[in-house]
N, C-alpha and C positions, 0 to 999 in steps of 0.2 A: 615328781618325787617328793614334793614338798621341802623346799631345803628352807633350813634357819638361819638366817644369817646374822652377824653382828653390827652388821651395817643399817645403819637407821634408813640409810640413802636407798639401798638395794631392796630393802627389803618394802618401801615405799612402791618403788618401779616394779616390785612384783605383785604386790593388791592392785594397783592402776593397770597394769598390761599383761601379768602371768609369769608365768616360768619361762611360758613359751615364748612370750612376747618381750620378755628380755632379754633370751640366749637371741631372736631374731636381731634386737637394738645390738649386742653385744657383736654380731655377728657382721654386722653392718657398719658400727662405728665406733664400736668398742674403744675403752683409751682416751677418744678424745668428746669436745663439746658439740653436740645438735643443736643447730639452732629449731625450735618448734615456734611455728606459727600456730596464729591464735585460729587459725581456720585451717585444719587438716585438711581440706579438700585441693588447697594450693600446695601440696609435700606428696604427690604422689608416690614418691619413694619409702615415705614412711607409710603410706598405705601398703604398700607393695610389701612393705617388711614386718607390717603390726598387723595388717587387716585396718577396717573401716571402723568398729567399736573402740579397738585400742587408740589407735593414732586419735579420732572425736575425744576419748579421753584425756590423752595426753594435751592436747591442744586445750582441751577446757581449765587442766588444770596448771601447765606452762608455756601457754602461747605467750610469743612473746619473748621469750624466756632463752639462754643455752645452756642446754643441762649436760652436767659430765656422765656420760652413759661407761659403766662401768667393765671390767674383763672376769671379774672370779665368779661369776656362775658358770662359766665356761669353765675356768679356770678346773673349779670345785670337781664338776662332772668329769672332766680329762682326766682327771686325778683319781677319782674312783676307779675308773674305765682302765687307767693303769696298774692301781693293785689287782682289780680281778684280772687282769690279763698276766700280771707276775707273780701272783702270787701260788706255790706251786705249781706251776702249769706245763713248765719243761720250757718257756721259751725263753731268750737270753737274752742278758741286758742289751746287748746289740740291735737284736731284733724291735727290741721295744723302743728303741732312742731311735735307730731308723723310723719305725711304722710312725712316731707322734713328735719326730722333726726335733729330738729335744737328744742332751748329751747323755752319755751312761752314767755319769755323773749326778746328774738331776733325777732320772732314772730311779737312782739308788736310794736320794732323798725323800724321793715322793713314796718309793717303799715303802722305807722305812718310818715316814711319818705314820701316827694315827690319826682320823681322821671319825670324827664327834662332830659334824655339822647339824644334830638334829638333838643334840643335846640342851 
C-alpha cells in the first residue's frame, strides 16, 4: 500500500525487505532485537520469514548486528482494517474489540483517530 512512515528506522527496513518483508519480521519478532548474522544462509528462520533476497539483504547490511525489529506497520494496517470495518457498517463496538483481541475502549480511540500515514 505504500505507507509513510515517520520513522527513519521503519522506513529503512522497508527499502531493504518491503512492506511485506517487514509485516513478516514484525510478525515473527516484532517488539524485540534479532540478532542477524553476517551470512543468511545460517538463520534459516529469517529465510522462512523474509525469503532468500531479503534475509542476503539484511545480513549484508546488519550481519553481525541486533536490530530492534519494530510493531506499527502492523500496528498501522490493524488500525485502518478497524475503521473500515466501524465505520458505518452496523457492527458494534463489541464485535470489533472481540474480532481484534483489543478493549471497546481502544476500539473507540482508534475510531476516532484520523489517520494521514501517507501524508
Amino acid at each position: 500500500m505504500g505507507y509513510i512512515t515517520n520513522s527513519v528506522w521503519e522506513q529503512e527496513l522497508i527499502e531493504l525487505v518491503g512492506e511485506d518483508g517487514l509485516l513478516a519480521l514484525e510478525e515473527h519478532w516484532g517488539g524485540t532485537y534479532l540478532t542477524v548474522h553476517v551470512d543468511a544462509r545460517t538463520q534459516p528462520e529469517l529465510i522462512d520469514a523474509i525469503g532468500d533476497n531479503s534475509a542476503e539483504q539484511l545480513s549484508a547490511v546488519y550481519g553481525g548486528f541486533s536490530i530492534y525489529i519494530p510493531t506499527k506497520l502492523k500496528r498501522i494496517r490493524r488500525n485502518l482494517q478497524i475503521q473500515r470495518d466501524g465505520k458505518n457498517t452496523g457492527v458494534t463496538l463489541e464485535e470489533l474489540a472481540a474480532k481484534y483481541r483489543l478493549t471497546t475502549r481502544r476500539i473507540k480511540d482508534i475510531l476516532r483517530e484520523e489517520y494521514n500515514y501517507n501524508a
